[in-house]
C-alpha positions in Angstrom: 18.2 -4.9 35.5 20.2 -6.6 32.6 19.3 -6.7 29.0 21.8 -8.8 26.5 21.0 -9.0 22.6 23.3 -11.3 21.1 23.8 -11.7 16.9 25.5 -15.1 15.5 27.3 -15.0 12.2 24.6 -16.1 9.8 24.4 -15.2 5.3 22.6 -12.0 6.5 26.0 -11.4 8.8 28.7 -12.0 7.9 30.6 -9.4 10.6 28.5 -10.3 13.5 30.2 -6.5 15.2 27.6 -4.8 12.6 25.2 -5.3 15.4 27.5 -2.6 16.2 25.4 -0.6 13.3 22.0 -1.3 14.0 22.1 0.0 17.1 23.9 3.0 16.4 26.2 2.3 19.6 30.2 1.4 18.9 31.4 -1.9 20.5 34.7 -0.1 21.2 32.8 1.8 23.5 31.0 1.7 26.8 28.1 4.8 27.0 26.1 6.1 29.5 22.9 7.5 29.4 20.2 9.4 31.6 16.7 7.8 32.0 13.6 8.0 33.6 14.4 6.6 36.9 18.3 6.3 36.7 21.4 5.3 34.1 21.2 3.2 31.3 24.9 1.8 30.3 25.7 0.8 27.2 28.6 -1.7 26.5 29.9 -5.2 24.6 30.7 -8.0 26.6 31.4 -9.5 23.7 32.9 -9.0 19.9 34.2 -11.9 17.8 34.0 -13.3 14.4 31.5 -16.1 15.5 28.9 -13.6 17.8 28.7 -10.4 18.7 26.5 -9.1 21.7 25.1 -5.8 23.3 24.3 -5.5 26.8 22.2 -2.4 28.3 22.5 -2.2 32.3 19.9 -0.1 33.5 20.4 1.2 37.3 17.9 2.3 39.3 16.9 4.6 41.9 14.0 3.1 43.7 13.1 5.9 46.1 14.0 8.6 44.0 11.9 6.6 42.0 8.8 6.8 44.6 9.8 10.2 45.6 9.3 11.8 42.6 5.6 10.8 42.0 3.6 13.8 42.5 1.6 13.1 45.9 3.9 10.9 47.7 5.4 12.3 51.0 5.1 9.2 52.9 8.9 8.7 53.4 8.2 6.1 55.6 6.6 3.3 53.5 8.5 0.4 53.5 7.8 -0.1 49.5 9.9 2.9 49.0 13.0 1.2 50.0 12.3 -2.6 49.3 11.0 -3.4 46.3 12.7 -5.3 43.0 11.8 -2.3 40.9 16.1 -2.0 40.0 16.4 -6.0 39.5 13.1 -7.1 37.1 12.5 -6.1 34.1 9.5 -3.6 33.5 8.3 -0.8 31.9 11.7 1.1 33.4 13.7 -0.8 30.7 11.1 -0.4 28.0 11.2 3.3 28.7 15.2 2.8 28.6 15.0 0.9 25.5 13.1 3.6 23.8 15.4 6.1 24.6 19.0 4.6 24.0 18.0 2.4 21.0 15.3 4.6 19.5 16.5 4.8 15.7 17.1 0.6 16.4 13.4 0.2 17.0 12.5 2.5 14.0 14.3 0.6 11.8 16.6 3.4 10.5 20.5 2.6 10.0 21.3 4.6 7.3 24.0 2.8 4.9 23.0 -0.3 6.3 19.7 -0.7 4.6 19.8 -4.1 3.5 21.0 -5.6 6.7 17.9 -3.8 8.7 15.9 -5.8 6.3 17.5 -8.8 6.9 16.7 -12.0 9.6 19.5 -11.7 12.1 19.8 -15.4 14.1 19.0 -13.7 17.4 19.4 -14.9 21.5 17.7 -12.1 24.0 18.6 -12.9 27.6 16.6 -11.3 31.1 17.6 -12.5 34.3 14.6 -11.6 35.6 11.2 -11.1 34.0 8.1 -11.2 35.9 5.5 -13.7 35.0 5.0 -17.6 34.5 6.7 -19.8 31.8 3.3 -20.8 30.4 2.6 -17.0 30.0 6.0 -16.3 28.3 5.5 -18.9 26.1 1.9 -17.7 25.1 3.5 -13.9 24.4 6.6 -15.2 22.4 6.5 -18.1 20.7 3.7 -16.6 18.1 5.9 -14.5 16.7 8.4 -17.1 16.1 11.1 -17.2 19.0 11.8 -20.0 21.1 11.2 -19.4 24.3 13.3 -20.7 27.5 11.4 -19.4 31.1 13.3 -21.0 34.0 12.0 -20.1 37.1 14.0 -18.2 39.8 13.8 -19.4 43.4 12.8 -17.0 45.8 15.8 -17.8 48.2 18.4 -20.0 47.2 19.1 -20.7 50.4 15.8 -21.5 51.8 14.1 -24.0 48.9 11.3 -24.7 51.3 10.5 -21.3 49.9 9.6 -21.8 46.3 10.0 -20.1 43.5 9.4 -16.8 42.9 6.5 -14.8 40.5 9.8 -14.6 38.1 11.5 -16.3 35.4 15.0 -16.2 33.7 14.0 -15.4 30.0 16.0 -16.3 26.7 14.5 -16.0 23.7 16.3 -17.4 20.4 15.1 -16.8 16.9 15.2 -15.4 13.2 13.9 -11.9 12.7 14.8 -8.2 12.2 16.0 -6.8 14.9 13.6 -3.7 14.5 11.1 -6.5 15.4 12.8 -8.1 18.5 13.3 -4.8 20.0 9.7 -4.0 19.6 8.5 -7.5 20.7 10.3 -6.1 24.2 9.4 -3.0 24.2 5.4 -3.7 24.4 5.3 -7.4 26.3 7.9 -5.9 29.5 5.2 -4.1 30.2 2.6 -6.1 30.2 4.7 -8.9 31.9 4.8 -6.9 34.6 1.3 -5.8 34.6 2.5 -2.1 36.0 3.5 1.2 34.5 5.6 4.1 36.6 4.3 6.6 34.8 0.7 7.8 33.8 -1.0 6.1 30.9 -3.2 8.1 28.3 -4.3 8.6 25.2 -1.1 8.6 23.7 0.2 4.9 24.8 -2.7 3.6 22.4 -0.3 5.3 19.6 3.3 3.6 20.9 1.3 0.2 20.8 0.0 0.3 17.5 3.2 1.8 15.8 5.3 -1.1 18.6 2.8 -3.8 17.1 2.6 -2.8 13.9 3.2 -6.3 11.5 2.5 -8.6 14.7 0.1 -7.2 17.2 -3.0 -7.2 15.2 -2.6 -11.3 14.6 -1.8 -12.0 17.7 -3.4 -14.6 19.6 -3.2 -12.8 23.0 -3.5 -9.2 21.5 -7.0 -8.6 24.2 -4.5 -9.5 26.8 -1.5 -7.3 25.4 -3.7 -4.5 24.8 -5.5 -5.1 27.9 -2.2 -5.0 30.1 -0.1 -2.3 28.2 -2.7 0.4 28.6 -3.3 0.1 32.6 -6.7 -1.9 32.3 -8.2 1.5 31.0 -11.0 -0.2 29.5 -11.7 3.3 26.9 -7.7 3.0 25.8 -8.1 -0.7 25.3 -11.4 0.1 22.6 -9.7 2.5 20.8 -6.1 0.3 20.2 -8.2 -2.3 19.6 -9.9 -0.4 16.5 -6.6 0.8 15.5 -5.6 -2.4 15.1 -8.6 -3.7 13.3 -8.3 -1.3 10.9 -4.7 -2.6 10.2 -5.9 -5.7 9.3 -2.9 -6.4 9.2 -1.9 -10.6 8.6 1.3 -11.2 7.1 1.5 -14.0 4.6 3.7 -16.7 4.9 4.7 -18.9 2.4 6.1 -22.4 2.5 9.2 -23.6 0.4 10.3 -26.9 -0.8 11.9 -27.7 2.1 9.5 -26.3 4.7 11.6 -23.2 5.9 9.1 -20.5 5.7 10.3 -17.2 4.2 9.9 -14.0 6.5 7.1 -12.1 6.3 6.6 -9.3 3.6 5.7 -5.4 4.2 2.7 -4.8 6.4 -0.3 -4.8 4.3 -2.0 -2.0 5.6 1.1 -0.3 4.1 0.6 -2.1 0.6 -3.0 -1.0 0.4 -2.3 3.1 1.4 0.8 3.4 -1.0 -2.0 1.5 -3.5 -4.4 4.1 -3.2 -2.2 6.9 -3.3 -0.6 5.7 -6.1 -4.4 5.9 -7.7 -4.7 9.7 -6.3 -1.5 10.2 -8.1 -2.9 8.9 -11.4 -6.2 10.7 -10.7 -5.0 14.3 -10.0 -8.2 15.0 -8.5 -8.4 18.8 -6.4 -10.8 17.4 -3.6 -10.8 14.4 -2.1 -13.3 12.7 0.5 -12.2 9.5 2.9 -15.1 7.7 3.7 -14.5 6.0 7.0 -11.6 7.9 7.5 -10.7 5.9 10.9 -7.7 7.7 13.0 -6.9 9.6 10.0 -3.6 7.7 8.5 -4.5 8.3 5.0 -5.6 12.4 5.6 -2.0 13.0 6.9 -0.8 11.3 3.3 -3.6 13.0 1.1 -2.8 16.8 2.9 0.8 16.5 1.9 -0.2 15.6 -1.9 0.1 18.4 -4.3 -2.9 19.2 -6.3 -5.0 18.3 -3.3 -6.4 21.7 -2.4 -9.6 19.7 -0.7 -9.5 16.6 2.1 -12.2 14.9 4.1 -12.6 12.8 6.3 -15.6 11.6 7.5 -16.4 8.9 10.3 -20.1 7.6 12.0 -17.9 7.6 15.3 -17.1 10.7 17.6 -14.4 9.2 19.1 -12.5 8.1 15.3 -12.6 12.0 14.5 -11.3 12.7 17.8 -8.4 10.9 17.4 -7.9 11.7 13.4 -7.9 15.3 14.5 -5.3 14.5 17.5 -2.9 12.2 15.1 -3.6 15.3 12.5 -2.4 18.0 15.2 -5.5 19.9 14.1 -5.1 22.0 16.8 -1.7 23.2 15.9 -2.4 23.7 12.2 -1.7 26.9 10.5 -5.2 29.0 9.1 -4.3 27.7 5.5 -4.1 23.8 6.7 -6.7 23.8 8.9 -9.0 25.0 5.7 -8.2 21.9 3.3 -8.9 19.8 5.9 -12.5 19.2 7.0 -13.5 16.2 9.3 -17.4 15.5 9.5 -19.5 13.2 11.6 -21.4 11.6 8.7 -23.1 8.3 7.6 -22.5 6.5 4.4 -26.3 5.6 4.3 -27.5 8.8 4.5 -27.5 11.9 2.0 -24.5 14.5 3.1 -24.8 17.7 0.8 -21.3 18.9 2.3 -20.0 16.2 0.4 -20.8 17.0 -2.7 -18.8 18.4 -5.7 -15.8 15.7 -4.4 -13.6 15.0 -7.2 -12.3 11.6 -5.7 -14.2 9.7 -2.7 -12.4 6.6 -1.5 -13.7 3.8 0.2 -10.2 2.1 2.3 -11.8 -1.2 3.5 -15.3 0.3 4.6 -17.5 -2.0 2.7 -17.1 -5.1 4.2 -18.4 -3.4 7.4 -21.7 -2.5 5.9 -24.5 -5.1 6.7 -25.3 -6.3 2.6 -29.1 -5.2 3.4 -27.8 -2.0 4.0 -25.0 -1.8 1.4 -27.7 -1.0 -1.8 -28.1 2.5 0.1 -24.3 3.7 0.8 -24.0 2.9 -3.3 -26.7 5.1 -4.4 -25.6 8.3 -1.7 -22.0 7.2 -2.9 -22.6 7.1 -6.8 -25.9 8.2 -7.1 -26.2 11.2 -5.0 -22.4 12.4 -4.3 -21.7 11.1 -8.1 -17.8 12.0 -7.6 -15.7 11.4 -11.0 -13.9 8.7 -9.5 -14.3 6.0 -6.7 -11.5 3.8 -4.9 -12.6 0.9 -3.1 -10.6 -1.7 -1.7 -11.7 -4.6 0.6 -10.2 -8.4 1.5 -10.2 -11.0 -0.8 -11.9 -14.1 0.9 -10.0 -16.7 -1.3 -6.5 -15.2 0.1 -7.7 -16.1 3.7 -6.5 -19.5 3.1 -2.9 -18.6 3.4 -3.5 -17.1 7.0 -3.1 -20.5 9.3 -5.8 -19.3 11.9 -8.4 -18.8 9.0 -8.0 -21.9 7.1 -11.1 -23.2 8.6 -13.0 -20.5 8.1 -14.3 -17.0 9.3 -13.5 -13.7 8.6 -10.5 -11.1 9.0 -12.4 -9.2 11.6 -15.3 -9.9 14.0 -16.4 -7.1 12.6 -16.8 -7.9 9.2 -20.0 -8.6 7.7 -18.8 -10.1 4.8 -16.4 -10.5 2.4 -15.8 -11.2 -1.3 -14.3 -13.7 -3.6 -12.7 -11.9 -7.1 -15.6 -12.8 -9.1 -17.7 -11.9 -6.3 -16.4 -7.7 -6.7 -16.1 -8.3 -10.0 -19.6 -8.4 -10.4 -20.5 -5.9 -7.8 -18.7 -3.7 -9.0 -19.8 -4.1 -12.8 -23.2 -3.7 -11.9 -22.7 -0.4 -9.7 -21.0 0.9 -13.1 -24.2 0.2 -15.0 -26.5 1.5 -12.8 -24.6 4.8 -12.3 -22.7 5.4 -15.3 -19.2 4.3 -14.5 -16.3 2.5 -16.1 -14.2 0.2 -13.4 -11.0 -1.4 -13.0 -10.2 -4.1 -11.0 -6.5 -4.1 -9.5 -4.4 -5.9 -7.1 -2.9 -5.1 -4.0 -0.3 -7.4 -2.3 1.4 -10.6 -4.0 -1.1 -12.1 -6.5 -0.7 -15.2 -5.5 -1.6 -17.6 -8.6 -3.9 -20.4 -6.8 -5.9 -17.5 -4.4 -5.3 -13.9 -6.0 -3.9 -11.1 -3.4 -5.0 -10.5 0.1 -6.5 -7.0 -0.9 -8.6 -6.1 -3.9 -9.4 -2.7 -5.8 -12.1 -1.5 -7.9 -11.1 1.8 -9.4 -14.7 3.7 -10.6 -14.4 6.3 -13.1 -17.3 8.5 -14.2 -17.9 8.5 -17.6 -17.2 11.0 -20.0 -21.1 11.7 -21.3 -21.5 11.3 -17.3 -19.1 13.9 -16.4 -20.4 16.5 -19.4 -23.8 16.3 -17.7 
């Protein structure tokens, strides 16, 4: 199977052979390399001041391929030795791709910072990619490319035949090539609908760090999610969580001339780097995450100095499951394991091994509480945990307008129960500080955008001083 990635000289290129760079393979040179299932080979058809462009040929052995699944000793099954498994693209060459262009789809070219960053004018070509145009079109063209699906006939020969369940893919666009390469690497799978290797817990973690900054928004992510995890219906829950807690919609902005400016940093990245910038400024010895989710901002919060204390707590089994498998709890050392403490707790209910916290933050948990119910997490929260200081952040409804698929209305997440306006916190949060003694600051996180404010919004609580004497 054939794989080309082609770079035109654009602003953003001027040497179109720094593709060379990116990928961390020389055009001067043609590389082999060792994969599940056979040889990926490296090489460039094609270096010149105009276009530069990478090809990865990946041969495979199809009954060495068969032959090495554990359980198969039927030699005689005719799948074994016809099947199109070392002509269509699959999960082979996403398994390829990971290996021979892994710092690529990381993002990492050291030196070469600015250009990772950068929009490359892009053309991807497949021969041979399972699936229907309308269903290449429906994975692709929402993040931008343009797709071109021709469909392959089944016999050249014989056109009484038809075509076959393939198409000949090429997908031109603008975008970082970190983001093309992981466009690939999570929809050849699903394309094909078929994995050749056993799918666990640890596939929900390639998809969400693959879709970071596209999968969350994406039309057809039950489908994607769905697919990529082997119709595991237990997998599919928990990616789709993950990704809800992303919440993770870029915003685009329009310019005078209607070209539309690529998309900024992920916002779930904005909003952790937020609150840990507040945990900085705070200093506090223990912290608590309430509604710690799969554990992202624990990993952060252990490697903080100062923080002798972290917990996380969660109303779901299965979230502190995978916090303490994302944390490596079970490979901690004595001393890690005891400043970390996950608990199965409620918000609306009184926890006593939660109290004496110098710092409790509440990362986009609120707006998940039914507003009946919301009068009770305040008064365990402030009232009965009382920690000196209190981070929440949640959406800002008036930012939704800049996301094209809620201009009409609804919320972030079905989840959701609500969610606030500026003023709307603004007054929340002033009349929590009343009733339980705190001052508050309201911050932003994201661009504040002058007509709708940012897409995330803080209230920083901090006890006050007659409070904290007491």
């Amino acid at each position: 199977m054939l794989l080309t990635v082609s770079a035109r000289r654009s602003p953003a290129l001027d040497d179109p052979a720094d593709l060379g760079y990116l990928l961390h393979k020389h055009p001067e040179r043609a590389q082999a390399f060792e994969v599940y299932g056979g040889t990926a080979h490296v090489f460039y058809p094609e270096v010149g001041p105009e276009r530069c462009t990478a090809a990865m040929l990946l041969e495979v052995d199809p009954v060495a391929l068969v032959r090495g699944r554990n359980g198969s000793h039927d030699g005689f099954a005719l799948g074994q030795y016809v099947n199109d498994r070392p002509y269509v693209a699959s999960s082979l060459l996403s398994v390829a791709m990971g290996k021979v262009f892994r710092s690529a789809l990381n993002g990492r070219c050291r030196g070469h910072d600015d250009l990772v960053a950068s929009p490359l004018d892009l053309t991807i070509a497949l021969p041979a990619v399972p699936g229907d145009p309308d269903l290449l079109g429906r994975l692709f063209e929402p993040m931008g490319w343009t797709v071109v699906a021709t469909p392959v006939a089944l016999d050249d020969t014989r056109p009484e035949w038809g075509d076959a369940p393939l198409v000949s893919l090429t997908l031109t666009g603008s975008m970082r090539l970190a983001e093309a390469l992981n466009h690939l690497y999570v929809l050849l799978p699903v394309l094909d609908d078929a994995k050749h290797y056993w799918v666990g817990d640890d596939e929900v973690d390639k998809l969400v760090r693959a879709g970071s900054g596209w999968l969350a928004t994406h039309p057809e992510r039950e489908l994607v999610t769905h697919r990529y995890l082997a119709h595991q219906r237990g997998l599919k829950d928990a990616a789709m969580q993950r990704l809800v807690e992303l919440d993770d919609r870029p915003v685009v902005e329009s310019l005078e001339d209607d070209d539309v400016v690529a998309t900024t940093r992920p916002l779930v990245r904005l909003r952790h780097d937020a609150v840990l910038e507040e945990v900085r400024r705070i200093r506090p010895a223990s912290v608590a995450d309430l509604g710690c989710g799969s554990g992202a901002l624990l990993a952060a919060l252990l490697e903080m100095q100062g923080v002798v204390r972290v917990v996380g707590t969660e109303v779901s089994d299965a979230s502190l499951s995978r916090a303490a498998t994302r944390l490596h709890v079970d490979r901690m050392t004595e001393r890690q394991s005891d400043r970390l403490t996950l608990l199965l707790s409620s918000l609306q209910y009184e926890d006593p091994r939660l109290a004496d916290v110098d710092l409790a933050i509440l990362m986009e948990v609120v707006e998940h509480v039914d507003p009946g119910r919301l009068p009770a997490v305040v008064a365990n929260v402030f009232g009965a945990m009382r920690p000196r200081h209190v981070v929440v952040t949640t959406p800002n409804v008036e930012h939704n307008a800049r996301y094209p698929a809620l201009r009409d209305g609804g919320f972030r997440h079905p989840d959701h129960r609500f969610e606030w306006t500026r003023a709307e916190l603004a007054d929340w949060a002033a009349s929590v500080g009343r009733a339980y003694g705190y001052d508050v600051e309201l911050r932003p996180v994201g661009d504040d955008d002058p007509e709708v404010g940012p897409p995330t919004q803080m209230a920083v609580f901090a006890r006050r001083a007659a409070e904290v004497a007491s």
